[in-house]
C-alpha positions, 0 to 999 in steps of 0.5 A, spaced: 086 115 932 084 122 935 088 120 942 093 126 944 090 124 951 093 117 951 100 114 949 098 110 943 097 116 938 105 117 938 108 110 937 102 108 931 104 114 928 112 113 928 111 106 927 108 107 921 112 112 918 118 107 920 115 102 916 114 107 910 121 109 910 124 103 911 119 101 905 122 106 901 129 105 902 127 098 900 125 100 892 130 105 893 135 099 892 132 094 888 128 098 884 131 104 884 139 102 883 140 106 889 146 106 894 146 102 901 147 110 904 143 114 898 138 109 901 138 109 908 139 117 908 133 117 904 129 112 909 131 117 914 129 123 911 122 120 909 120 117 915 122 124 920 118 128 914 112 122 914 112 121 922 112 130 923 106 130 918 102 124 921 103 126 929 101 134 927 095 131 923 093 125 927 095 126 935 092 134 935 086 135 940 080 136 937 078 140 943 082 146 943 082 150 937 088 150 932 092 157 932 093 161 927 097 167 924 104 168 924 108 165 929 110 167 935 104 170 938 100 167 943 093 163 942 087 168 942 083 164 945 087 165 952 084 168 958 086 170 965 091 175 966 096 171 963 093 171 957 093 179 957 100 179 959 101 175 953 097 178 948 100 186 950 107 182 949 104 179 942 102 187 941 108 189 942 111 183 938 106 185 932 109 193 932 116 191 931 113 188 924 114 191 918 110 197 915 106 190 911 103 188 917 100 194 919 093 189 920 096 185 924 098 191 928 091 193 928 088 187 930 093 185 936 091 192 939 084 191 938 085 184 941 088 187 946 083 192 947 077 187 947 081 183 953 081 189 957 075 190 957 
């Protein structure tokens, strides 16, 4: 259900979690001895949490490569001089870091370096 291009991935997956949150709070009152409230927030809080999940996991192209590191950063992957640009501001948000991640520094700056070229 790899389908980020089309309209379908979105509603398949918000649906299912729906029906999940709907399906707990169900148990959650029948079996559970739950609370209509305790088991409508329950079903809320299930189907926000499962339909995230799913959308990350289900809807992502698996064309494009997944960005890793720690947020805020531009993908490595960018080209052009808007992706330099990018990556000189990742560089830069990467020196304002604590003294820990000082590998990270490094591996901007040659990033950096390696773009320039």
């Amino acid at each position: 259900m790899n389908n980020s291009g089309g309209g379908a991935c979105l509603p398949w997956t918000w649906g299912i979690s729906a029906l999940v949150g709907t399906l707990a709070a169900v148990l959650l009152w029948v079996l559970g001895g739950w609370s209509f409230m305790q088991g409508a927030f329950m079903a809320v809080l299930v189907t926000l949490i499962l339909g995230a999940i799913l959308t990350i996991t289900m809807c992502n192209d698996g064309s494009r490569p997944a960005q890793t590191g720690t947020g805020g950063g531009a993908a490595s992957g960018s080209t052009g001089p808007a992706g330099a640009a990018a990556t000189g501001v990742s560089a830069g948000v990467a020196s304002a870091a604590p003294a820990a991640d000082s590998s990270a520094e490094a591996a901007a700056a040659a990033q950096t370096g390696a773009d320039e070229e």
